[in-house]
C-alpha positions as CSV (number, residue, x, y, z in Angstrom):
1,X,1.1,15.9,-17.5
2,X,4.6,16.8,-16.3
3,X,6.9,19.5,-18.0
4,X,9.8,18.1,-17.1
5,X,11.3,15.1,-18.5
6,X,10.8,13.7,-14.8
7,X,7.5,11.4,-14.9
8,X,4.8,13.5,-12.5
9,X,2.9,11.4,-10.0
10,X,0.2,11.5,-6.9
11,X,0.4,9.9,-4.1
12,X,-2.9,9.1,-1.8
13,X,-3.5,7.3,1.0
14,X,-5.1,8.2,4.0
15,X,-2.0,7.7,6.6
16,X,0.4,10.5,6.4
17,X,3.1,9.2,7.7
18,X,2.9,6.5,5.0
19,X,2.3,9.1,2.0
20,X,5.2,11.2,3.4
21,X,7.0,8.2,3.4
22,X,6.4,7.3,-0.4
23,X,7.0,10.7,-1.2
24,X,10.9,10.0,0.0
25,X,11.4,6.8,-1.5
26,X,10.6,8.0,-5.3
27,X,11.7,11.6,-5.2
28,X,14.1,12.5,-7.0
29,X,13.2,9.7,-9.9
30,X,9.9,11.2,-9.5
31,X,8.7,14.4,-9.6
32,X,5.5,14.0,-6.5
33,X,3.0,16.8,-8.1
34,X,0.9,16.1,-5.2
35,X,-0.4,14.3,-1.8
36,X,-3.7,14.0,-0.6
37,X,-5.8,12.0,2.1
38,X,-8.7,10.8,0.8
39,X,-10.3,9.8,-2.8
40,X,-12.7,12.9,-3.1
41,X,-9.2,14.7,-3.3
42,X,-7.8,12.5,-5.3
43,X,-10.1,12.9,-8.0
44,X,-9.9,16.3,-7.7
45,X,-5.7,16.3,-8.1
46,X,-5.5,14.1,-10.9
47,X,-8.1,15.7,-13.1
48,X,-6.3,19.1,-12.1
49,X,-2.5,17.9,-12.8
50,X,-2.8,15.0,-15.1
51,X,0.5,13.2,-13.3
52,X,1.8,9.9,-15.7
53,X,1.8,8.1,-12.2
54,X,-1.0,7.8,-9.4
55,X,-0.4,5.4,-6.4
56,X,-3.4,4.8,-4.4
57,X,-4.6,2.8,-1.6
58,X,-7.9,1.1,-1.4
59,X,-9.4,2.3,2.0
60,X,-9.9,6.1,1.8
61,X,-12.7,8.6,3.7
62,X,-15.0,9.5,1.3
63,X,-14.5,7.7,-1.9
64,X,-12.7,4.8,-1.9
65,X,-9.4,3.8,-4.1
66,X,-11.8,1.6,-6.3
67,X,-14.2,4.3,-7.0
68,X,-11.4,7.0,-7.9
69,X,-10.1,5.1,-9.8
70,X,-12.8,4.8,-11.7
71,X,-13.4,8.4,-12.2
72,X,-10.3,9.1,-13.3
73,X,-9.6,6.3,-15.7
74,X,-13.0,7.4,-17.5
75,X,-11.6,11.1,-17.9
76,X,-7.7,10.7,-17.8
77,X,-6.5,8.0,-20.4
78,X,-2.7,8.7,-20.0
79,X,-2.4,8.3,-16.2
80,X,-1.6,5.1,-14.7
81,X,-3.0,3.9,-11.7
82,X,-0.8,1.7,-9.4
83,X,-2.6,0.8,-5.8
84,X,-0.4,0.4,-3.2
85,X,-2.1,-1.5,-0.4
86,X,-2.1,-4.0,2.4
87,X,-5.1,-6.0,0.9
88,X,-3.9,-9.0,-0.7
89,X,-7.4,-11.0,-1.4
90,X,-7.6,-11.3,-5.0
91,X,-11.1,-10.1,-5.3
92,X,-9.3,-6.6,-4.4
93,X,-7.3,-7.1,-6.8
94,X,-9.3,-8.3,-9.2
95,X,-11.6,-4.6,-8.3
96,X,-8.8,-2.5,-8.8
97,X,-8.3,-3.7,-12.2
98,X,-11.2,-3.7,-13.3
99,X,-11.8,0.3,-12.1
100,X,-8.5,0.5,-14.2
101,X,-5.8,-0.4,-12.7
102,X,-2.3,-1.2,-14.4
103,X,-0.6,-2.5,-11.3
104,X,-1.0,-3.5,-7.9
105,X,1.8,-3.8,-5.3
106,X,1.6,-5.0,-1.6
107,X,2.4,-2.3,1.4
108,X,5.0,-4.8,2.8
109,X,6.5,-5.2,-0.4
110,X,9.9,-4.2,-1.0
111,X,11.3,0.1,-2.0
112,X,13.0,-2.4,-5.8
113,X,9.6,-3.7,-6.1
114,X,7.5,-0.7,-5.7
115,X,10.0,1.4,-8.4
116,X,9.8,-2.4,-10.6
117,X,5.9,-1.6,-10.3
118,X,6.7,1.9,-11.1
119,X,8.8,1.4,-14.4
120,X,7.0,-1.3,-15.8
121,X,3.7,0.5,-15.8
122,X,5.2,3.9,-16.9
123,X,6.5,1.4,-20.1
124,X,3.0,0.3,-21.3
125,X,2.8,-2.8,-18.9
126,X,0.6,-4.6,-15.8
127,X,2.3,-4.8,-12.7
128,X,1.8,-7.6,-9.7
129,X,3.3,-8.4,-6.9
130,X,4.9,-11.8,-6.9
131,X,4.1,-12.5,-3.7
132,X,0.6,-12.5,-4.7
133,X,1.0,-16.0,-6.6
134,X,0.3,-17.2,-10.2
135,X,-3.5,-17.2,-10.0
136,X,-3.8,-13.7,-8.7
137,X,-1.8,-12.2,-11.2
138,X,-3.8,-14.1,-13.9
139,X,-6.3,-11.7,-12.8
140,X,-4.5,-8.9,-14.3
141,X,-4.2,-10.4,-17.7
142,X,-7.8,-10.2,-17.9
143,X,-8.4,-14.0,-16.6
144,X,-8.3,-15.5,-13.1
145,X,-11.0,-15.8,-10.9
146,X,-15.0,-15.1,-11.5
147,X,-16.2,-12.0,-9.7
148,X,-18.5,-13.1,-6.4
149,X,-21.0,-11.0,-4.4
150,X,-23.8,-8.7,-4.6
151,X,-23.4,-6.2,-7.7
152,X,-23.8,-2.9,-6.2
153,X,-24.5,0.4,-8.8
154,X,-21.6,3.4,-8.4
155,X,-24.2,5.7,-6.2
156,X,-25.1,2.5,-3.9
157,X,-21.4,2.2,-3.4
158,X,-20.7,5.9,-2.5
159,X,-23.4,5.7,0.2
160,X,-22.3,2.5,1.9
161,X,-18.9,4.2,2.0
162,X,-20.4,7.7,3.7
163,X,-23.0,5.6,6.0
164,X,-20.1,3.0,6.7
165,X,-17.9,6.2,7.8
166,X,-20.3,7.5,10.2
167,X,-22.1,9.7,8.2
168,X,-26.0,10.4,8.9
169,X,-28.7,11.0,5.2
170,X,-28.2,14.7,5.6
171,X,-24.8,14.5,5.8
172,X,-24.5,12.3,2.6
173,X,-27.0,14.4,0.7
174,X,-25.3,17.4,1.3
175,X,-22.2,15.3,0.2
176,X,-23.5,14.1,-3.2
177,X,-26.1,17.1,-4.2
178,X,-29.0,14.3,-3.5
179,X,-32.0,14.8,-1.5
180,X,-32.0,13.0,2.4
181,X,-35.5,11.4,0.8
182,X,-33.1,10.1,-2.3
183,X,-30.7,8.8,0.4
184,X,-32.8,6.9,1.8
185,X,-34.3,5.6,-0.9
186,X,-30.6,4.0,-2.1
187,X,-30.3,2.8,1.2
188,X,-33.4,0.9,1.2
189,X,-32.4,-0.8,-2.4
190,X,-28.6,-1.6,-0.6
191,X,-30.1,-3.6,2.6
192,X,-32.4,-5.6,0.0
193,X,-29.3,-6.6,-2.5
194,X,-27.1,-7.0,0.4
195,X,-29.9,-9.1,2.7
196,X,-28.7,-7.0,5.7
197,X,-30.8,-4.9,8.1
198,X,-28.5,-2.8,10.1
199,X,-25.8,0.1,10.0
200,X,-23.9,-2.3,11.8
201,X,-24.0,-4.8,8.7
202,X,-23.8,-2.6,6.5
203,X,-20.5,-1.0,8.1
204,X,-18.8,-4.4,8.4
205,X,-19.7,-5.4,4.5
206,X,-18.1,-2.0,3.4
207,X,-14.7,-2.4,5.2
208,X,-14.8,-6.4,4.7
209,X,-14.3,-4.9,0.8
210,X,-12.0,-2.1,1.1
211,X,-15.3,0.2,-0.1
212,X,-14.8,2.3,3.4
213,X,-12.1,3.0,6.1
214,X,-13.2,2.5,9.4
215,X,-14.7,5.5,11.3
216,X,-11.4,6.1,13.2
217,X,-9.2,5.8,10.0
218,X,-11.7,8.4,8.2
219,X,-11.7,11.0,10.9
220,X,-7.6,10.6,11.5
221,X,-7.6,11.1,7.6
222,X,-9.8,14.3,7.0
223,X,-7.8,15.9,10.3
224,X,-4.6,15.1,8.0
225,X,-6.0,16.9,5.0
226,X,-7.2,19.7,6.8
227,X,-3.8,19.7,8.3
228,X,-2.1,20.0,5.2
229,X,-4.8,22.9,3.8
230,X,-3.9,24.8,7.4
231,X,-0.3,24.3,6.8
232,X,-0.7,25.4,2.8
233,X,-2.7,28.7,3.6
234,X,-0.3,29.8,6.8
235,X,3.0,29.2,4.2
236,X,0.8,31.7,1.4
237,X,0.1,33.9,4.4
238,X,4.0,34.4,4.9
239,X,5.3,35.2,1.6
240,X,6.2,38.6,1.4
241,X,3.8,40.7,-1.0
């Protein structure tokens, strides 16, 4: 938790023009402990800084907003998660709250409205967007619409997000500290709960719910966030010992 009397918060989202962006709109009122690129870091940050605040978008390279969120609501009970996203289908929003979410606020949304979002969920409350309309945001009261779809487990969900983004049974293995044989296995349980039969489907099923970012958006992302560890280390490098 912040130190200061300033409320500490974390931004992700895997543009970084928009994170820098956010980062300007709430500093000084914030104080931003922290920007990353994609939800692995994410989970990473906010176990490592406990910020009060965490604004999040859905689509992220390797774990998605849904999935961190879920990770760090089951370890950190005092940060609040706010996404921040261009998704407004309610059963996105009806997934971020419940992976424990206390607001929800639309990317073409308003700078008042995001710091209304803000406030209101530093004070104990849900947050969302009024665009969204009455029955969506009877969703975050806990009522609304009845979940729909296949129910996938948290490791199924992990792997359609790494094969969605390109990445081959090896790769994922090596990832999650799973055998390629155990990978495959998961895979084969995914096609038969999802009734698909290609990568292809399975790709299109993963960004159609916000579980993966397209290929293009995953590479542009990790390139930011090695970027950013480049830029980190050659600042380090400079200060005089």
């Amino acid at each position: 938790m912040s130190s200061s009397s300033v409320p500490g918060i974390l931004i992700a989202d895997d543009h970084a023009l928009v994170a820098e962006g956010i980062r300007c709109m709430l500093e000084p009122e914030y104080e931003v402990k922290s920007v990353v690129f994609d939800g692995r870091a994410l989970v990473e940050q906010a176990i490592a800084m406990e910020p009060e605040l965490i604004i999040t978008d859905v689509s992220m390279p390797l774990l998605n907003g849904f999935e961190a969120a879920r990770r760090i609501t089951s370890t950190l009970f005092q940060s609040r998660i706010v996404f921040l996203t261009m998704h407004s289908d309610p059963d996105y929003v009806r997934a971020a709250f419940e992976a424990g979410a206390a607001g929800y606020a639309l990317k073409r949304s308003d700078v008042t409205e995001l710091k209304i979002c803000l406030r209101e969920v530093l004070a104990g409350q849900r947050f969302i967007s009024p665009s969204l309309g009455s029955s969506v945001r009877e969703i975050g009261r806990g009522r609304g619409l009845a979940a729909k779809g296949p129910v996938l487990t948290s490791r199924q969900r992990e792997i359609v997000q790494l094969i969605a983004e390109g990445k081959s049974a090896k790769e994922v293995a090596f990832l999650l500290q799973i055998s390629p044989k155990t990978v495959e296995f998961h895979k084969s349980g995914i096609y038969d709960a999802l009734g698909i039969r290609t990568t292809a489907e399975l790709t299109r099923f993963a960004i159609e719910r916000g579980l993966a970012a397209t290929r293009e958006r995953a590479g542009a992302s990790l390139q930011n966030a090695a970027s950013a560890r480049s830029a980190e280390s050659l600042a380090f490098s400079e200060i005089p010992g």
